[in-house]
C-alpha positions as CSV (number, residue, x, y, z in Angstrom):
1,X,-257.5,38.7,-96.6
2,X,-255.8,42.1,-95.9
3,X,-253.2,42.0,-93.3
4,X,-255.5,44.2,-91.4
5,X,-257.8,41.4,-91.5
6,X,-255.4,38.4,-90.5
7,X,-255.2,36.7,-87.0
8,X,-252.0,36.9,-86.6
9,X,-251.3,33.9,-84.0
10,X,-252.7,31.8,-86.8
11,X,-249.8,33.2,-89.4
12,X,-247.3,32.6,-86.3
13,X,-248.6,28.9,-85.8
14,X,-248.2,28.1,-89.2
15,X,-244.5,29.8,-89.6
16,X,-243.5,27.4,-86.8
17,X,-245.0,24.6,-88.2
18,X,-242.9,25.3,-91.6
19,X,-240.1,25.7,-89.3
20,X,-240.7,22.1,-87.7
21,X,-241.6,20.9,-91.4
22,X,-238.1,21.9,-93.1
23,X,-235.9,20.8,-90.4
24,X,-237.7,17.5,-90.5
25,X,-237.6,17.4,-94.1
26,X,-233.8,18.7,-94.8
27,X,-232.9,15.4,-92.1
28,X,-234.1,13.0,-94.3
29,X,-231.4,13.7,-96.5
30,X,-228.6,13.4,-93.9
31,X,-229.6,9.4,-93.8
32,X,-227.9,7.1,-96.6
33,X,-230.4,4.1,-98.1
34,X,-229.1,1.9,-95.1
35,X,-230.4,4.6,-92.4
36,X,-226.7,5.7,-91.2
37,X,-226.0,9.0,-90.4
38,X,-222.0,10.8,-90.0
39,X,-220.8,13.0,-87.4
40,X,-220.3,12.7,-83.4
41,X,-222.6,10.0,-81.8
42,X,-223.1,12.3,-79.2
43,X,-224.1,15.3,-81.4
44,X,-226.0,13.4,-83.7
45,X,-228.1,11.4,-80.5
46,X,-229.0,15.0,-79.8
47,X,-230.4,15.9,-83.2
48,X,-231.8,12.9,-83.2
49,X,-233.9,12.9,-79.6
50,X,-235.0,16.4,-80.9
51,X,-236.2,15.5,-84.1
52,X,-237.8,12.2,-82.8
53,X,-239.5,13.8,-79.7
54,X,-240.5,17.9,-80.6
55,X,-240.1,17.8,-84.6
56,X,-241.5,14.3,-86.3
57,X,-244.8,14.6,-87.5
58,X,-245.9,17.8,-85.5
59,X,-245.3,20.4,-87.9
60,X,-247.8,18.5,-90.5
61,X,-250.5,17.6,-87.9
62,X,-250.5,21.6,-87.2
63,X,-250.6,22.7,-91.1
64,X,-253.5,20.1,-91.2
65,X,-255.1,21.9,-88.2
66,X,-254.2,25.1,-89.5
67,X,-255.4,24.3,-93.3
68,X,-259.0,23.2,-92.1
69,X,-258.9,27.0,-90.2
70,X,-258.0,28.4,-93.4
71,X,-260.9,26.5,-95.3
72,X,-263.1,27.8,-92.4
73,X,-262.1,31.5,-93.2
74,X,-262.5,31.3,-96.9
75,X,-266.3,29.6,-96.5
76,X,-267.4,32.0,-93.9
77,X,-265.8,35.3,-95.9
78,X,-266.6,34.1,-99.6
79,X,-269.9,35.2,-100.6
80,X,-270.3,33.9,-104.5
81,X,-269.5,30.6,-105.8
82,X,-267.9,29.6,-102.5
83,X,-268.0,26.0,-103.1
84,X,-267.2,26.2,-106.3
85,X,-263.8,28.1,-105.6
86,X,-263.2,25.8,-103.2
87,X,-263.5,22.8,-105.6
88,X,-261.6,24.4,-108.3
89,X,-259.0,25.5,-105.7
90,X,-258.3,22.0,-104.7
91,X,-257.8,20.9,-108.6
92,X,-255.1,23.7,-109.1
93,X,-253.3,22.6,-105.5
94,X,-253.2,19.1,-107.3
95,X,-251.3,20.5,-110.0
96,X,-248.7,22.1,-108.2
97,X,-248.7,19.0,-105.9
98,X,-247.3,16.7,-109.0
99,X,-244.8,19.2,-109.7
100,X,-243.8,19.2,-105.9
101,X,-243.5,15.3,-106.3
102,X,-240.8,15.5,-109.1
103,X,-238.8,17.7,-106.8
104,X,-239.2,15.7,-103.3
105,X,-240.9,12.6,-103.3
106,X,-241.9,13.2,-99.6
107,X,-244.6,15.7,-101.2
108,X,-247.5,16.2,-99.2
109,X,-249.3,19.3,-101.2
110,X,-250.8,15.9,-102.9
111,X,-252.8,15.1,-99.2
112,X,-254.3,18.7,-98.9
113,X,-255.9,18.5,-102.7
114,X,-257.3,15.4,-101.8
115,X,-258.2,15.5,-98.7
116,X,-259.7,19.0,-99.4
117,X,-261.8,17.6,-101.8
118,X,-263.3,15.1,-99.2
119,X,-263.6,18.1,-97.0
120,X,-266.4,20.1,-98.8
121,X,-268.5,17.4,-97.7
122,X,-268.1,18.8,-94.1
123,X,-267.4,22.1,-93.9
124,X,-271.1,23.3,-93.8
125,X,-270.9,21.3,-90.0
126,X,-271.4,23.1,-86.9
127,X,-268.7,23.4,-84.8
128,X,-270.1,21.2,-82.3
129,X,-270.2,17.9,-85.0
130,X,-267.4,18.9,-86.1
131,X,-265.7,18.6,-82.7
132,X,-267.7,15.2,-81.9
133,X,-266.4,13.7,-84.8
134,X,-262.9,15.1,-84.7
135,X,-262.6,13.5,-81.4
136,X,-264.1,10.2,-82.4
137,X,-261.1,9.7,-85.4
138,X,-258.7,10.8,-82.3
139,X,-260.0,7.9,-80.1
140,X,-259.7,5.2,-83.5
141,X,-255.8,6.4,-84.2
142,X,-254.4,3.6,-81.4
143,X,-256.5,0.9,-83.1
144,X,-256.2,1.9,-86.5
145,X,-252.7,2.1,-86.4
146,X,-251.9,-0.6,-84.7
147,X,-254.4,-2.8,-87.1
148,X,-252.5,-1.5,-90.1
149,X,-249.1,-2.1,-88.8
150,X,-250.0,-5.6,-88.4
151,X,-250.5,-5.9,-92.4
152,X,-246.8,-6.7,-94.5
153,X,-245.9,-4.1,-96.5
154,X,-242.5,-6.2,-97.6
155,X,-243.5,-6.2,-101.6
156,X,-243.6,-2.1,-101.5
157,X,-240.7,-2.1,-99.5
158,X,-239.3,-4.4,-102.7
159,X,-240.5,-2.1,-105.2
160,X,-238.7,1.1,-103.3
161,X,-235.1,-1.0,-103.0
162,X,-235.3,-1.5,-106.9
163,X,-235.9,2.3,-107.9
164,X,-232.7,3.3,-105.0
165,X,-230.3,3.8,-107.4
166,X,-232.3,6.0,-109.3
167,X,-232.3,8.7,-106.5
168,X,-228.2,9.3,-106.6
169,X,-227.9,9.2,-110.7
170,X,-227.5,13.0,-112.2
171,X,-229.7,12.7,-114.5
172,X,-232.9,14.8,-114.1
173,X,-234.8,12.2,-116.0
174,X,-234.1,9.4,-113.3
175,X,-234.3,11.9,-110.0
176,X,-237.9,12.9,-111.1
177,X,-238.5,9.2,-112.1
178,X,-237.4,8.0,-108.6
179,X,-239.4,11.1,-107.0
180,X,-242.5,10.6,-108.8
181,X,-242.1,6.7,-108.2
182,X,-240.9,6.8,-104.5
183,X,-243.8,8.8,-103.2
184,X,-246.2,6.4,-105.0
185,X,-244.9,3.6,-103.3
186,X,-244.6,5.2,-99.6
187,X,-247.5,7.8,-99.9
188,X,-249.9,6.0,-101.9
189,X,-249.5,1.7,-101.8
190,X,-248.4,2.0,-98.5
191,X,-250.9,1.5,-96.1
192,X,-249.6,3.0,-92.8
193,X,-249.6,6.6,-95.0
194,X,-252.6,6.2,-97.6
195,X,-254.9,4.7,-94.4
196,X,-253.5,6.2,-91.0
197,X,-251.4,8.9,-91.9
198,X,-254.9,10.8,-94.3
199,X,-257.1,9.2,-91.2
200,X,-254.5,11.7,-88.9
201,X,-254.8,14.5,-91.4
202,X,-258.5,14.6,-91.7
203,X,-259.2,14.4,-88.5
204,X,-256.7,17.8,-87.9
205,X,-258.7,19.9,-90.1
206,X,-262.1,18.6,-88.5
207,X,-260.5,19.8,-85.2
208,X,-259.2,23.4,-87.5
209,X,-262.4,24.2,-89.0
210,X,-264.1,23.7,-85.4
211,X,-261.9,25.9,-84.1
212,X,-262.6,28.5,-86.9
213,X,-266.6,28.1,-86.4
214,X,-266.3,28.7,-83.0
215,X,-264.3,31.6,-83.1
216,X,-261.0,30.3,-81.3
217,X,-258.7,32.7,-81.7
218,X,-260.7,35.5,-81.1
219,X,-259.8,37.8,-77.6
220,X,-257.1,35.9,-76.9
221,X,-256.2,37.3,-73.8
222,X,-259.5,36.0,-72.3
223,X,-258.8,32.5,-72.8
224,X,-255.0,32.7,-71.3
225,X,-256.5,30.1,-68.8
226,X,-257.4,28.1,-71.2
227,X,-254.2,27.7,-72.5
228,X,-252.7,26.8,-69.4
229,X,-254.7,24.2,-68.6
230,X,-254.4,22.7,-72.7
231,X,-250.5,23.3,-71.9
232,X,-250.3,21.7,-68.5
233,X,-252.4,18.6,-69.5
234,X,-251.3,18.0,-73.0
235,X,-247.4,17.9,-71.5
236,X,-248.7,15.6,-68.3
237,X,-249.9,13.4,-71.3
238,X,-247.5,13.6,-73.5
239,X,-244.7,12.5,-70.3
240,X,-247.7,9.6,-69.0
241,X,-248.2,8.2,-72.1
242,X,-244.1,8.0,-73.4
243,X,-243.9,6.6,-69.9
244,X,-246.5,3.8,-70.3
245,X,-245.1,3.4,-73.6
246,X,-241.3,2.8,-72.7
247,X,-242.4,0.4,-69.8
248,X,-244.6,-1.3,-72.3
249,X,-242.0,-2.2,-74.9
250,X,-239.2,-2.8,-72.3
251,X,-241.3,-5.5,-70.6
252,X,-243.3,-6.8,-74.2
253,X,-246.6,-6.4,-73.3
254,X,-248.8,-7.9,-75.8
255,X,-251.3,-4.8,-76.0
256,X,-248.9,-3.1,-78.1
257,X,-250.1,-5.3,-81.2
258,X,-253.6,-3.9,-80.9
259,X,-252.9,-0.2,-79.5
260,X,-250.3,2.1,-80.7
261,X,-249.5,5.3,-78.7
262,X,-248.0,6.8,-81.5
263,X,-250.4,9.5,-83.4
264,X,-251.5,10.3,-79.8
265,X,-247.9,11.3,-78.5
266,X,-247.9,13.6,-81.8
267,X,-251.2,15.4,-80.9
268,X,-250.3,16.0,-77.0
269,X,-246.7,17.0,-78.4
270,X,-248.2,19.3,-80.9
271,X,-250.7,21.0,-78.6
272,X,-248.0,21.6,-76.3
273,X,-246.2,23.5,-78.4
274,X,-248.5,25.1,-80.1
275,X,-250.0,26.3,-76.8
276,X,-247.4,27.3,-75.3
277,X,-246.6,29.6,-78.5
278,X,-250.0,31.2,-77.7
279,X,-249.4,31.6,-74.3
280,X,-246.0,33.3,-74.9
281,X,-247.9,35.3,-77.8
282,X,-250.6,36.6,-75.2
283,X,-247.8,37.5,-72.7
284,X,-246.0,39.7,-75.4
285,X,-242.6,37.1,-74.9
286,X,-240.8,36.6,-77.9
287,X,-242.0,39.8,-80.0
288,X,-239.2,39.7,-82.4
289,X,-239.3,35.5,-83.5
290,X,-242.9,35.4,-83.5
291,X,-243.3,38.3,-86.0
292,X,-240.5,36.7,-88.0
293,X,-242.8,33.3,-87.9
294,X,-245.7,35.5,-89.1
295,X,-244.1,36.6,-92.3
296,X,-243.2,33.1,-92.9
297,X,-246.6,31.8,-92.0
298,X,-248.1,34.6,-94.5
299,X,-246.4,33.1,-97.2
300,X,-246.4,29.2,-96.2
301,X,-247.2,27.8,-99.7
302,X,-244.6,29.5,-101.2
303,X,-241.8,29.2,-98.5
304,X,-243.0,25.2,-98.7
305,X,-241.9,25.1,-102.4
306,X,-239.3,27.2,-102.3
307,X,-237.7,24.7,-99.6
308,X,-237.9,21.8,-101.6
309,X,-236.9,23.4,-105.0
310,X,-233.7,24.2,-102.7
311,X,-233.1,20.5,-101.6
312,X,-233.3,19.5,-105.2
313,X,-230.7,21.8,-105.9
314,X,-228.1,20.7,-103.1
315,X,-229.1,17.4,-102.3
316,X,-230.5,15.2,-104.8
317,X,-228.1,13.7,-107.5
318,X,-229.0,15.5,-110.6
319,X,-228.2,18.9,-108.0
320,X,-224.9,19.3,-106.2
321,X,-225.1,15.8,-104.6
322,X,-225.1,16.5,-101.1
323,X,-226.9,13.4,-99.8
324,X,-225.7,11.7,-97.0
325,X,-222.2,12.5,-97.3
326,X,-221.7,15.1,-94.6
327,X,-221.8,15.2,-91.6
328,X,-225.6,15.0,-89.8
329,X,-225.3,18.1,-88.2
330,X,-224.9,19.7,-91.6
331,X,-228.5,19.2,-92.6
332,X,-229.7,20.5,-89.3
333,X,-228.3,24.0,-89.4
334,X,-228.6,23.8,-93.2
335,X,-232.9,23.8,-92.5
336,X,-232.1,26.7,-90.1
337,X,-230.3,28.9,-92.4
338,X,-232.9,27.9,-95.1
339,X,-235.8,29.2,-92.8
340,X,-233.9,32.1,-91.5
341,X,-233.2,33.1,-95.4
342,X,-237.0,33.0,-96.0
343,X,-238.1,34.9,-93.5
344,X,-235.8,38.0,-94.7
345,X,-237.4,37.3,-98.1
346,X,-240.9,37.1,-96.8
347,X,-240.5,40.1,-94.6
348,X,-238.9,42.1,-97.9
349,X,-242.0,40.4,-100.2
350,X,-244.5,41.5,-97.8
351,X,-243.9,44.7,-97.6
352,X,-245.3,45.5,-101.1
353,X,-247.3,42.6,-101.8
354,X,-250.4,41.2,-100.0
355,X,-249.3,37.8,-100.2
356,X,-246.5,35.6,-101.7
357,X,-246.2,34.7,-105.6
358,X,-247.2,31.1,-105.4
359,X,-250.0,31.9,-103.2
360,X,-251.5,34.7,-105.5
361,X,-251.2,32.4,-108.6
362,X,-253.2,29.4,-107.1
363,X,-255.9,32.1,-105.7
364,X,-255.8,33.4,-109.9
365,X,-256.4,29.8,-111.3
366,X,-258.9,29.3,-108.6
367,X,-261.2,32.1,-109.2
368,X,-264.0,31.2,-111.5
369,X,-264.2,32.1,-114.8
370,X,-260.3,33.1,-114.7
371,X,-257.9,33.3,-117.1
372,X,-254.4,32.4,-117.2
373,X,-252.0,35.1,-115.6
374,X,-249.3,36.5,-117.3
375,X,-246.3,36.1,-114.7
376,X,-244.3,38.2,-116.2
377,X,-244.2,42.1,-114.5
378,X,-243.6,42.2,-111.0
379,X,-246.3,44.8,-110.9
380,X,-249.3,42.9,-111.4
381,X,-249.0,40.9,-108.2
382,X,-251.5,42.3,-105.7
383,X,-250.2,45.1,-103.9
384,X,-250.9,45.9,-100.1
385,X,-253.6,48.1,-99.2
């Protein structure tokens, strides 16, 4: 699409979810194999309370969301060979996911080619039955989760411990070994991902591509009520159910074994932010950061990449080493810094270019019939109109 064309709260949801995505993701590194962290306890509890309540998980449920949107958006403005694209669009994503796994082994590129494939099987829905069942996977995720919880996963946790030293060694050969082999274990044997987490995702871009169909995001201004009431009751939920949840655990209630609260707080958290973005967004608060989350969200598969080549580079062994080692704080502004980087390079990129590099060469080795690109001249990227 042109930039004329875009919805531009969509390319503003999706540069905060990258933002939520890379501090989560640059964290991880700040833990050592044993799960300790350095720095001030008080400093770190912070970061930690943050990244635990507002970050974890809820910048991946929105790209799910905002994925099944985009899927929408490509079916409804195709008009040749739309399934087609679609299919071969998914293959090339899986491509560039295994390459993604060498460099981070918390790839999740992997979950979209899959789960996209799945999703052609839906997508000619109605918004209606898409919304129905949408909200019929939300009501499973207490008992799903709690049901696979319940199942040892001790042998895969086994399997991970004996690959660990693998992810300090500086040899490339034995990072991309314990990448490759890492994600298989936690991403793919691993129940509570390869069940719940891809029942989680699905059900996100059932819930996007309704909101697509029926034309969400269009006169914004209109629905302001809307999002009041989305933000006022998602947040009640969010507080009632952490509540019930904290009183639950203190006192060892037994229900816990058979209904988990946990993939519901990260839906109320998630709508709560991402409404009250809107909201601010229909009140013309926050001009300045949202268009700077728009150029990121314009370019979200290359920004995505880009973040983890960079944590190859500086964190993993075969890179500079820094894993663990510094302080926890480190990693946190170290995400920020990251992001703020991109979003000069994506507001440079864009202004000759339609869309990012890594997004124009998976639309090229998409289209039917296409040939491979040459990458070389800068020129032959797609230029704005």
């Amino acid at each position: 699409m042109q930039t004329t064309q875009r919805v531009e709260i969509i390319d503003v949801l999706r540069g905060w979810a990258l933002f939520v995505v890379v501090i989560s993701n640059y964290l991880y590194f700040g833990y050592s194999p044993e799960g300790k962290i350095n720095g001030n306890e008080i400093v770190n509890t912070f970061i930690e309370t943050l990244e635990t309540y507002l970050f974890s998980a809820k910048g991946w449920t929105l790209l799910f969301v905002l994925f099944g949107f985009g899927f929408g958006v490509i079916y409804e403005k195709r008009q040749q060979n739309t399934h087609i694209f679609l299919f071969r669009r998914m293959l090339v994503l899986s491509v560039f996911a295994l390459f993604n796994s060498i460099l981070f082994d918390g790839d999740i590129l992997r979950d979209y080619a899959f789960l996209g494939l799945l999703f052609l099987f839906f997508i000619h829905l109605s918004a209606k039955k898409l919304m129905l069942t949408a909200s019929i996977m939300f009501l499973i995720f207490p008992f799903l989760t709690a049901k696979i919880n319940t199942i040892d996963g001790s042998h895969i946790n086994a399997l991970a411990e004996a690959i660990a030293p693998l992810r300090g060694s500086s040899q490339w050969l034995d990072v991309f070994k314990y990448n490759l082999l890492s994600s298989y274990y936690y991403e793919v044997l691993s129940l509570p991902y390869s069940v719940t987490a891809h029942f989680v995702m699905f059900a996100c871009m059932l819930f996007g591509l309704a909101l697509q169909k029926s034309h969400f995001f269009v006169n914004l201004p209109e629905k302001k009520k809307l999002f009041q009431k989305v933000l006022i009751s998602s947040l009640t939920l969010t507080l009632v159910m952490w509540g019930i949840f904290i009183l639950s655990a203190a006192l060892q209630w037994s229900y816990l074994k058979y209904f988990s609260f946990h993939y519901w707080l990260v839906i109320a958290t998630m709508l709560f932010t991402a409404s009250g973005i809107v909201l601010l967004y229909i009140n013309n608060k926050g001009k300045a950061l949202f268009k700077a989350f728009s150029h990121v969200g314009k370019m979200t598969f290359t920004n995505y990449i880009v973040q983890n080549i960079i944590s190859f580079i500086v964190f993993q062994g075969a890179g500079l080493r820094v894993f663990h080692h510094l302080p926890f704080y480190f990693y946190f502004v170290f995400a920020i810094v990251v992001y703020c980087l991109q979003t000069a390079f994506s507001y440079w990129w864009l202004q000759s270019h339609t869309y990012g590099p890594f997004e124009w060469l998976w639309r090229k080795l998409s289209a039917t019939g296409a040939k491979t690109p040459q990458l070389l001249p800068i020129r032959i990227f797609v230029r704005k109109r």
